[in-house]
Structure formats: C-alpha cells, structure tokens
C-alpha positions as CSV (number, residue, x, y, z in Angstrom):
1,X,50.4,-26.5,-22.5
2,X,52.6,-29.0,-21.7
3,X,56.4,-30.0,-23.0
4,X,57.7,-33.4,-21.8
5,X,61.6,-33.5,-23.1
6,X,62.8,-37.1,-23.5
7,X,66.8,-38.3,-24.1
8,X,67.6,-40.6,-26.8
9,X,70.8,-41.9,-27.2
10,X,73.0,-38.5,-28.4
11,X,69.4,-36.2,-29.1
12,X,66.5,-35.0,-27.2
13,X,62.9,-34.7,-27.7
14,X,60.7,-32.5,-26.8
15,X,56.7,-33.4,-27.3
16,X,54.5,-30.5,-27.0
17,X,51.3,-30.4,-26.1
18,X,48.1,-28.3,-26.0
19,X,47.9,-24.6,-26.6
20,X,51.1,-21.9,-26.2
21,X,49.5,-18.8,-25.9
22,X,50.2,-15.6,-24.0
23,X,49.8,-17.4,-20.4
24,X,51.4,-20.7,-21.2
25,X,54.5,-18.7,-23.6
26,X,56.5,-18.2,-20.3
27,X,56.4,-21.8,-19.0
28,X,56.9,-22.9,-22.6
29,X,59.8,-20.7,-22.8
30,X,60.9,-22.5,-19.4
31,X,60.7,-25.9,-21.1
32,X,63.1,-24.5,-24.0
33,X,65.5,-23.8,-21.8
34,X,66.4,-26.8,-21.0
35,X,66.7,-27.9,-23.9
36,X,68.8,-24.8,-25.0
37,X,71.3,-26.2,-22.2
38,X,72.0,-29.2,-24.7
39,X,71.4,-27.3,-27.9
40,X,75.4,-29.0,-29.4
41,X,72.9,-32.5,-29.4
42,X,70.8,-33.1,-32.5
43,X,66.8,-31.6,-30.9
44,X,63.2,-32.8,-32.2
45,X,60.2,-31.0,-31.1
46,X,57.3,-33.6,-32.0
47,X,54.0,-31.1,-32.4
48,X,51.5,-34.0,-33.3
49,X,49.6,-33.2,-30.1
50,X,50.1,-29.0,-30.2
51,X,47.2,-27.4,-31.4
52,X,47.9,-23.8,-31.6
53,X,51.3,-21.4,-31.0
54,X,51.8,-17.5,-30.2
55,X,54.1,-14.7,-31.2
56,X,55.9,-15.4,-28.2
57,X,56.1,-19.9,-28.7
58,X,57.2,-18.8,-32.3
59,X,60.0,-16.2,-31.1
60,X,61.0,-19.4,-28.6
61,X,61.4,-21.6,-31.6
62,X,63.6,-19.4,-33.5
63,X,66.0,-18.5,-30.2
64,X,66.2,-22.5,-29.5
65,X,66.8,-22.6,-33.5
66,X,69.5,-19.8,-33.1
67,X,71.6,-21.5,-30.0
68,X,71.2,-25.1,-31.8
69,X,72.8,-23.6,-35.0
70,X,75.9,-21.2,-32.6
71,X,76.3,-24.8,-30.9
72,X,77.0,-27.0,-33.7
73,X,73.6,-28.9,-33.1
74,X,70.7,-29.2,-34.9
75,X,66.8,-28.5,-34.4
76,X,63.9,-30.2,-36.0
77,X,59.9,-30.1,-35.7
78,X,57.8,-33.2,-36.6
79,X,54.2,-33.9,-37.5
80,X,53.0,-30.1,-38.0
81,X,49.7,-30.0,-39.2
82,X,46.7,-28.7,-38.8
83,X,46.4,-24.8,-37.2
84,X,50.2,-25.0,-36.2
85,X,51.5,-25.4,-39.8
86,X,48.8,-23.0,-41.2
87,X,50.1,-20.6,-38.2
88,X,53.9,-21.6,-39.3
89,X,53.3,-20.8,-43.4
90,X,51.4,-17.0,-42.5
91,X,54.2,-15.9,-40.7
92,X,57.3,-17.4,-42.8
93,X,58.3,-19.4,-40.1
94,X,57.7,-22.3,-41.8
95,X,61.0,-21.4,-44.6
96,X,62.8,-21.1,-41.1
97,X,63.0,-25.1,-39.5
98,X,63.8,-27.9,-41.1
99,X,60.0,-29.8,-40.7
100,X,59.7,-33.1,-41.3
C-alpha cells in the first residue's frame, strides 16, 4: 500500500495505491494524517490504482471525512471500481462520500 498526496493550487490529492489491509491500515492511517492537517482545503482521494480496503482504511476514510466536514473543507473519492466499490456498497459506505 502506498499513498502519494499531491498539492494543487487550494486542494490536495491523495492517490492510493495497492492493498490497505490489517498490516498496511496503520501506515495508511499515517498517510491520512497529513492530509487531516489541511482537511479546511477541498481533498481528492484518486483509488483508480487501490485494489482492496479494510475495516480499519474504511474507518480512516470516514475520520478524514469527519475533520474535512468540522473544517469547512470537503473530501472526495474518484475512480472507485472494481473490489473497492463493491467493498464500499456492502458496507454503506458508499451513501457516505461524495464519489465521483
């Protein structure tokens, strides 16, 4: 697993990539951290390139949602497909984020 966060302009992006399981949910968390730091900017997590997220990614995603939304900022996830959005639907998280 792998998060590379990119600034553009007034926003950042975060690209994910791999698998965030139960070993790589800590240094994901780590990665969202940083971007929790700026969560009063406008954040994109691109998941094109994740393949597959646990309890404990998903519980990230919905804290980093949580800090965007007490900040004033906003938090969005592009290109879900495949196992991710399937993971996303069977949990509910997918009524949750704004997905585009």
């Amino acid at each position: 697993m792998n998060i590379e966060i990119k600034q553009q302009n007034d926003s950042y992006v975060g690209i994910l990539y791999g698998w965030i399981d139960t070993a790589e949910a800590p240094q994901f968390l780590e990665g969202l951290k940083s971007l929790a730091v700026n969560a009063d900017k406008n954040i994109e997590l691109d998941c094109e390139k994740l393949e597959y997220i646990c309890s404990l990614g998903l519980r990230g995603l919905l804290q980093l949602k949580k800090d965007s939304a007490a900040k004033g900022g906003s938090l969005v996830l592009t290109h879900v497909e495949g196992e991710v959005k399937k993971i996303l639907a069977m949990t509910g998280f997918i009524k949750l984020f704004d997905i585009r």
